[in-house]
N, C-alpha and C positions, 0 to 999 in steps of 0.2 A: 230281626229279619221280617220284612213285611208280607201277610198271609194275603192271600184272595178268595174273593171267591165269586159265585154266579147263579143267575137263574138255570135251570133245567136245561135248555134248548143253545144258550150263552150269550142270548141278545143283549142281557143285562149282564154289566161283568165289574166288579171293584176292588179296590184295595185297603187295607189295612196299616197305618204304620206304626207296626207295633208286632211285638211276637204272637205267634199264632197262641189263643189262649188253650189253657190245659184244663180249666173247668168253666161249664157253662150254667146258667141259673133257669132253670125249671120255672116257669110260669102259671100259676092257675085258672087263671081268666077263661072264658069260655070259649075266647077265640082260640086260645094258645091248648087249652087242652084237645081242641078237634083235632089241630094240628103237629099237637106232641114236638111244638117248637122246643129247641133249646136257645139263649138266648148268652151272647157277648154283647157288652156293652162300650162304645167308645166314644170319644168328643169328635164334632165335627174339622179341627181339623188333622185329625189321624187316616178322617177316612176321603175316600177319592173314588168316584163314578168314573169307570172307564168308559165307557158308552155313555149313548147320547138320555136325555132326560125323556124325549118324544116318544121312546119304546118304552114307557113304567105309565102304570095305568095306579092309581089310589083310593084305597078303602078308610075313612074312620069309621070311627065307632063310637061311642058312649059321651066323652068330655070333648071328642075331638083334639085327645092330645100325641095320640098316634095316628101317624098315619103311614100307613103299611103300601109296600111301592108293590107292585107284580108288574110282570112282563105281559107286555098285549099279546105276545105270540103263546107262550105255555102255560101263562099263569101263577107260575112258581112268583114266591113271595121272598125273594134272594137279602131284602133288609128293609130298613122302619126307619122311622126321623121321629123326635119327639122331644117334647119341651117336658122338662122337669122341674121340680121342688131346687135344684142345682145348676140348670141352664139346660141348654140342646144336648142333645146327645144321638147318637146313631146306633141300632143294633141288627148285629150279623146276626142270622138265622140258617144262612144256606154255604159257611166256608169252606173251601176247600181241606179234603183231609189229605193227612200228612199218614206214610205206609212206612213201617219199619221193619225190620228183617232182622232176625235172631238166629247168630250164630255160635249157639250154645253146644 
């Protein structure tokens, strides 16, 4: 089942197709520790920009092999595009959470 997710505000909005992941990989970097991102990794074509591309404003950094999308309106950093050692790949940063209820 395919997860979503979005910026802060929801100007930025996308999907996943693939099950919502159950563990996500910690980042070092000095961007990612300001940000205490957690990071899912997937290929571009699993993932889908609901919204338009005109609202995502873009940051690199270092090799220029990430670059990190934010919303012009909140700022939120909702996912990344980046080329790797294994081809493109896309990572979710901001998905939506799934709530479960325990009837113990």
């Amino acid at each position: 089942m395919p997860f979503t997710g979005s910026c802060h505000c929801g100007l930025i909005a996308y999907e996943v197709a693939e099950d919502a992941p159950t563990e996500a990989m910690e980042c070092n970097c000095s961007i990612c520790r300001r940000r205490a991102a957690l990071h899912h990794f997937t290929t571009p074509d699993k993932f889908e920009l609901k919204t338009s591309r005109d609202d995502l404003l873009t940051y690199k950094w270092n090799k220029g092999n990430i670059a990190y999308r934010f919303c012009r309106q909140c700022g939120c950093s909702p996912f990344a595009e980046g080329q790797g050692p294994t081809g493109r790949w896309w990572r979710s940063t901001c998905a939506a959470r799934r709530t479960s209820t325990s009837t113990a």
